[in-house]
N, C-alpha and C positions, 0 to 999 in steps of 0.2 A: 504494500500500500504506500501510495507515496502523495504527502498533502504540499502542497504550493498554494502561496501568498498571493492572492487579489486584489483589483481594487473594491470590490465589492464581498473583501470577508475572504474568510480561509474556505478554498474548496479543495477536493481530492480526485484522485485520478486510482481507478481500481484496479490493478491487471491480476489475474490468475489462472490458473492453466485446467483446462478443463479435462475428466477424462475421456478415456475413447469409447466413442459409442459403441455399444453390443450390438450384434445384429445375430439374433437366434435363426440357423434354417433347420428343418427338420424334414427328412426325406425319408425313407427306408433305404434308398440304395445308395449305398456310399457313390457312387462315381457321380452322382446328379451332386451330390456334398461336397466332393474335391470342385467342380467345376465351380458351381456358388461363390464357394470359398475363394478360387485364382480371380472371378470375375470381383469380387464384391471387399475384397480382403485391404485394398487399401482406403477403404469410406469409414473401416471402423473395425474391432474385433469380431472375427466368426465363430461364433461358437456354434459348433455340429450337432445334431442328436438327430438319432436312427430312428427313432419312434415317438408315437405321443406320449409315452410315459414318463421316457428319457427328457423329452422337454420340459412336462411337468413340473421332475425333478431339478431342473437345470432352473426353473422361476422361482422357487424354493427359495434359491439361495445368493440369487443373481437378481438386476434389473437387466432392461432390454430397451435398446431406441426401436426395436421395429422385428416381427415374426416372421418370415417367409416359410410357410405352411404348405407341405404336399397334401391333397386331398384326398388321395387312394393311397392307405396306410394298412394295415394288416393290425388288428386289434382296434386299440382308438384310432378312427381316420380323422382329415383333418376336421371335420364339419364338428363332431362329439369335442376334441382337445380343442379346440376356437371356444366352446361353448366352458366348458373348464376354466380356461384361461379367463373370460369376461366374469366366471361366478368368482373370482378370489378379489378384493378390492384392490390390494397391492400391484396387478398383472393387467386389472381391465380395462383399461386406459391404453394399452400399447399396442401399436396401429400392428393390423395383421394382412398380408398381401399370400393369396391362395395361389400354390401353383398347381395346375391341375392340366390332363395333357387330353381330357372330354370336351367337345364342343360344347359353346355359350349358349345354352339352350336356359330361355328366360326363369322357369323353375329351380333350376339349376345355381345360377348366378343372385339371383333373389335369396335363395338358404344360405347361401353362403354371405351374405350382407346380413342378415336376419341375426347372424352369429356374432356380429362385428366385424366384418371383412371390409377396409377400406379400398380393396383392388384384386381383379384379378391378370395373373399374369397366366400366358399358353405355353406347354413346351411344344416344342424343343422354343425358349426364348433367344430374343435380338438382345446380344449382353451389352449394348448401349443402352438400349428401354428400359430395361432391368436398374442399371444404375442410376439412370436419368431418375427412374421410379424410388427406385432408396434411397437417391442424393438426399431428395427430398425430405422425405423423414427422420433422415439423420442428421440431416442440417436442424429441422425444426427441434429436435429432439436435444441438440447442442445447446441450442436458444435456450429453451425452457431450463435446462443445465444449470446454464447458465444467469437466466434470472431468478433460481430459487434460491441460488447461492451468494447474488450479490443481493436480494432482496430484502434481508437482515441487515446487512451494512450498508446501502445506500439510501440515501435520504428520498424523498418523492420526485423530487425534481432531478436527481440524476438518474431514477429509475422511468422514469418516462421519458427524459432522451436515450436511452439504451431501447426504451420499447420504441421509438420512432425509428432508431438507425438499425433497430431486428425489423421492423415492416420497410426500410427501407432494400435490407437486403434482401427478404424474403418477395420483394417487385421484384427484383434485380434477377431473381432465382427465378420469377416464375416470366421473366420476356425472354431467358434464354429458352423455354423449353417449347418447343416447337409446335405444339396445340393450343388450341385457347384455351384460357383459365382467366374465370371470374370470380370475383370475392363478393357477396351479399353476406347481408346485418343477420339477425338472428330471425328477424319478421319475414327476411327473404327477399328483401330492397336489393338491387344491386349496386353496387360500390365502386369497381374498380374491376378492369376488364385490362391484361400482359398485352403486350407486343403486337404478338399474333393474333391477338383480339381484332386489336385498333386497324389492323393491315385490312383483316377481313370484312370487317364492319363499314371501317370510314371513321367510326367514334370516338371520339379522344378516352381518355383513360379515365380519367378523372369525371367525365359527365356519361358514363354508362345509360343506354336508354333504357327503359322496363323490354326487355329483349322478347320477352311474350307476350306483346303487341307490337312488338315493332315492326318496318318494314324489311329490316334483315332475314326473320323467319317466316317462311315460304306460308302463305292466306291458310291451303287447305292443312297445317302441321300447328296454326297457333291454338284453337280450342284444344286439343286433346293433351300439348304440352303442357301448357297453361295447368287443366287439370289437373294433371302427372306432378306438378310442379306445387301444387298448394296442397295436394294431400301429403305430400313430403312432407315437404314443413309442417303440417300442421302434425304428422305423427313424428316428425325428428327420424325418419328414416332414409338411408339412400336412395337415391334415383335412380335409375338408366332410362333412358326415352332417344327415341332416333325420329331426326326432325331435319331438313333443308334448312339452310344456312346462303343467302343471299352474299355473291361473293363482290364487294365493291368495285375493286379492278374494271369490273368484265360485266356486271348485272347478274348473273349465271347462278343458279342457284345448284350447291351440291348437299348429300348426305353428310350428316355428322351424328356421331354416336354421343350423347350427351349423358352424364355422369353429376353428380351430386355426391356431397358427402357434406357430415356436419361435424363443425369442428367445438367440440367440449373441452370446459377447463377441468382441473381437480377435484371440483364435484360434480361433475357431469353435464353442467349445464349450456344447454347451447350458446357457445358465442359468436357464432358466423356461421357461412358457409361457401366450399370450395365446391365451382362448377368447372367441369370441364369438357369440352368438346371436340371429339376425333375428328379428322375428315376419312367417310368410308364410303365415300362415292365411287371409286372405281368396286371393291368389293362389294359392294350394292345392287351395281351394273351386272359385274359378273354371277350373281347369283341371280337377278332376274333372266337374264340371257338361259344360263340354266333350270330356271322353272319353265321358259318359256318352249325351251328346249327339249323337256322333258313332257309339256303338255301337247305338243304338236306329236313325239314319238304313238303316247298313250292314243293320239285321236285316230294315228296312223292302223294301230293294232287295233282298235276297234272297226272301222271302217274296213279295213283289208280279211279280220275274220267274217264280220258280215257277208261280205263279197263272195269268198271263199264258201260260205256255206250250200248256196243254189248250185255250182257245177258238182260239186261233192253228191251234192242228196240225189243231184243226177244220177253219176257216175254209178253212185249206189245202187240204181234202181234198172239202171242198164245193166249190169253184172246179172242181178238176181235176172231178168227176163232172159239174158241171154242163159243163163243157167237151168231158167226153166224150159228154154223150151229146144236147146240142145243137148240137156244134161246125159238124155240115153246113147246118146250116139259119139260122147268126148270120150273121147282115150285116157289113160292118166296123166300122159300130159298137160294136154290143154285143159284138165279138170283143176289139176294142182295149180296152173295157172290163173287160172279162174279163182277157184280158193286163195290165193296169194293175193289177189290184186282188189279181192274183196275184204280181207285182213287191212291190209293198206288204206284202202278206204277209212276202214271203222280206225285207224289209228289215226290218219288226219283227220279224220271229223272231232273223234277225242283231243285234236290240239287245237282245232278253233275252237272246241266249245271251253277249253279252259281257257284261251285266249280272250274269248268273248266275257266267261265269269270272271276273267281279273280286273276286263273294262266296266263290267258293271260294279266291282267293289270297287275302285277305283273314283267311283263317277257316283256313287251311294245309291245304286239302282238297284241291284240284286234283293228281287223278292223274293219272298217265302209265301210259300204256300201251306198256311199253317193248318194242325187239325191234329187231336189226339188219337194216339195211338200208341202201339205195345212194342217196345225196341228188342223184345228177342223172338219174335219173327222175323224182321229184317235181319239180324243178325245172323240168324241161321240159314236163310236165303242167299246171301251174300257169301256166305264160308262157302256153303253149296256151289255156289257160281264160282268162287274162285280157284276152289280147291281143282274141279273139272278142268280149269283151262290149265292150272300148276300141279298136274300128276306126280309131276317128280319133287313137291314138295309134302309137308304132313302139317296142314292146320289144323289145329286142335282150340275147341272152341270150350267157354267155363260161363257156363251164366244159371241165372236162377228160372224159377218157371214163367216168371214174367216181371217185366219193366214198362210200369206205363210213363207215359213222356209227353209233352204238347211242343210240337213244333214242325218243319217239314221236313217227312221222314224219307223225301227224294233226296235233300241235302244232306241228310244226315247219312244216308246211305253212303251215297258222294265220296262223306270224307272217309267212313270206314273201309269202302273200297282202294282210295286212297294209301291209307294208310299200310292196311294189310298187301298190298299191292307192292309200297315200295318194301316190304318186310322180306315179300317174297324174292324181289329183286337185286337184292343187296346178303338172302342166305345163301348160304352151299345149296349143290344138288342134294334133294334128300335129306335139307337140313326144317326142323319145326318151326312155325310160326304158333304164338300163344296170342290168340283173343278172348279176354275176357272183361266181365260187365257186372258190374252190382252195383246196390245201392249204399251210401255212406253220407249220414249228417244230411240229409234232405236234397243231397243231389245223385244223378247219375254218375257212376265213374266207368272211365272204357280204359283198358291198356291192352294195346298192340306188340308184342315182345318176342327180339328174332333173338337167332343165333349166329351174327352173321359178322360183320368187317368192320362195323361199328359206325361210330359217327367221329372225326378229330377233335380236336377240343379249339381248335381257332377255326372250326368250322359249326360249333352246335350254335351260337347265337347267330350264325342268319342262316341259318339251313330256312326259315319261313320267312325271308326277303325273297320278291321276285328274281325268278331266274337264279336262284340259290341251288349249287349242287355242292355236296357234300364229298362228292369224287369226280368233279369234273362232268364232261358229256358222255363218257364210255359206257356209263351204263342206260342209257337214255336218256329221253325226256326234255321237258323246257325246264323243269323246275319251277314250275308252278301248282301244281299238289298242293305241296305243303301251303302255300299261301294264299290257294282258292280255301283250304279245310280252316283256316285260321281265321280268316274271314266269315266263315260260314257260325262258325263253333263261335266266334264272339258277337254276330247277327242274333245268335240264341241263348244272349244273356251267357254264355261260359267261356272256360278257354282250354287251351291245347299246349303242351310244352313235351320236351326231350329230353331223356335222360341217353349217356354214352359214355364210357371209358374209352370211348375210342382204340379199344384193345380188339385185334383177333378172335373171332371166336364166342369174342363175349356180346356181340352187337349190341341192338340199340332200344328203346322203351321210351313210346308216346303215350303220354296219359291225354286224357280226354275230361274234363268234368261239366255236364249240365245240370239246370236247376229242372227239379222236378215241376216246380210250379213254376209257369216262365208266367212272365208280363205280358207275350206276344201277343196282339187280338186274336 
């Protein structure tokens, strides 16, 4: 401490040396940890830990400017250890940034805000954004440091020039950083809009306009903002809202992903808030391009099965004539022929008509034709039929003397055919297929269960996306089964999933569960 003589009285001048900020990451896999750590190791101390519990322990005993959270953890993940952390008074105040390597699906990003999460970052991360994103916290985190420790020894008037020349640097921080950021009071006024505010805008810094009415943001984006924007505030919770942003240069309006967050003192109470706004205009473009791109395919494969259906039902009906009325006089050639090319038939007609049921789940058309009835008549109908065409298999059927159901028992067929189908497809020759059906807890249950090659394990979660094969095309198919049966099964109030070791030998097990009593008219 060092005091100098004035004309206006003894004043002082304070210097001390602040420590280094902590920066907690917590990952499960060391190498995401080493990398953190080379990227982030000179803004402050890294201190590592493998799991949620490890961190826990690590806030025990430690403070922290700032948590960088993996959100797929193995015991506590991050969303459970976020929530931990905000219940201890000591830890709940310390800004936590998610890294998590799932898309931004709104659900998603919301829980994790819900938790206290000031941001999320994507991997694989750009380790300039990453730091650009910590600078920040750790610079703030320095400040506050910093004024709790001269805030005992300085009188008020040196403490309020120290809190003017922190808001002066904390501008200074936020015109370097390449997105806008606005500053609003705690009512949600706005204040004070960086650099790249003012470029974008046109608006000076200092005279911010109410930006959700202004002419910056694009007529049809101001009500619904606006909205977004005062239920915030009034619940003190983060934002995200994606709105047009009027670019001044040019007139031109682009995409910005807009962002909130409230900034709290000591006891929690709001004292401002920090807006910011991405430009994701080009990723905006490119994702409509691809819906766009996507619904012209869909309109494609509808129209082209339609089409497809009248030469087929032909073709069909030309076979059978010609069968009837040369059948005594074909040799076995031109019989087998015949038979061959009537087979063929019935398989393309089976892929426009799945073609056609994916465009109607697709397009929310797919009716049912509902009506009660008994599910193990069809059942044993179905084994019947299957079992005839797959001699060199042994389906072996388990149900009770009846199962009554309400719903439509064409589709329900459908998917048991389905199912058992790809059972038989994917067993050895001469290998069993087990179908069986009871009742459990007031619903239907079915399982399907081979013997066969199984199912991989970075293949069971979309074996029921379109066009989903679990081995490629070798074994047939579009790969649509599964996602005509999944759509059908959740049309009827239930659903459908897979179990697989993906081992040899040991294949694979579809459960099926319907409600007894459905809603359906």
């Amino acid at each position: 401490m060092t005091w100098t003589e004035g004309g206006n009285g003894a004043s002082f001048q304070l210097q001390m040396e602040l420590p280094r900020a902590r920066i907690l990451v917590v990952d499960d896999h060391a190498p995401n940890l080493l990398t953190l750590e080379a990227t982030l190791g000179d803004l402050g101390e890294v201190v590592k830990a493998h799991s949620g519990e490890e961190a826990l322990l690590h806030l025990l005993r430690e403070d922290f400017a700032l948590i960088l959270l993996d959100v797929q953890m193995p015991g506590l993940d991050g969303f459970e250890t976020a929530r931990l952390i905000k219940e201890r008074e000591r830890s709940r105040f310390i800004p936590i940034i998610f890294l998590t390597a799932r898309s931004r699906d709104a659900s998603h990003v919301f829980r994790g805000y819900a938790q206290g999460a000031v941001d999320y970052v994507l991997k694989p991360f750009a380790p300039e954004i990453l730091r650009s994103k910590v600078s920040v916290f750790v610079e703030l985190f320095l400040k506050e440091e910093q004024l709790k420790r001269q805030e005992s020894l300085l009188r008020q008037r040196e403490r309020e020039a120290l809190e003017r020349q922190s808001a002066y640097r904390y501008r200074l921080l936020g015109d370097a950083m390449p997105l806008c950021v606005l500053v609003a009071s705690p009512d949600g006024r706005l204040r004070y809009g960086n650099r790249a505010w003012t470029e974008l805008s046109g608006q000076p810094a200092e005279a911010v306009e109410d930006l959700w009415h202004s002419e910056v943001l694009h007529p049809e984006d101001r009500d619904g903002a606006y909205a977004s924007w005062c239920r915030s505030v009034s619940a003190g919770q983060p934002l995200e809202v994606q709105f047009r942003l009027r670019r001044q240069s040019d007139g031109g309006y682009r995409w910005h992903l807009g962002r909130a967050v409230p900034e709290r003192n000591e006891r929690g109470r709001i004292t401002g808030w920090i807006l910011t706004a991405t430009d994701i205009d080009d990723q905006k473009r490119a994702e409509e391009e691809l819906a766009r791109a996507s619904a012209a395919k869909d309109a494609f494969l509808a129209a082209a099965s339609h089409e497809l259906r009248t030469p087929l039902a032909a073709a069909k009906m030309q076979v059978h004539l010609a069968q009837r009325k040369y059948g005594a006089e074909l040799t076995d050639g031109p019989r087998r022929a015949f038979e061959g090319l009537d087979r063929q038939v019935d398989r393309m007609t089976k892929l426009v008509s799945d073609l056609l049921d994916v465009s109607r789940l697709l397009t929310g058309r797919l009716s049912l034709d509902v009506e009660s009835f008994d599910l193990v008549p069809l059942l044993r109908t179905t084994c019947e039929r299957l079992q005839a065409l797959s001699p060199e298999h042994q389906l072996c059927l388990e149900v009770p003397e009846s199962l009554l159901m309400r719903g439509d028992s064409g589709r329900i067929e459908q998917v048991v055919t389905n199912l058992v189908s790809n059972a038989v497809r994917y067993s050895p020759q001469g290998g069993a297929v087990e179908l069986r059906a009871w009742s459990e807890a007031g619903q239907l249950a079915l399982r399907v269960r081979d013997h066969g090659i199984g199912i991989p394990a970075e293949k069971l979660a979309l074996i029921f996306e379109r066009f989903g094969q679990a081995h490629g095309a070798r074994y047939g198919g579009l790969g649509l089964g599964l996602t005509i049966s999944q759509g059908i099964i959740e049309q009827h109030g239930g659903r459908i999933w897979a179990e697989s070791q993906g081992v040899e030998g040991q294949g694979s097990t579809f459960h099926v569960r319907l409600p007894v009593q459905s809603d359906l008219p």
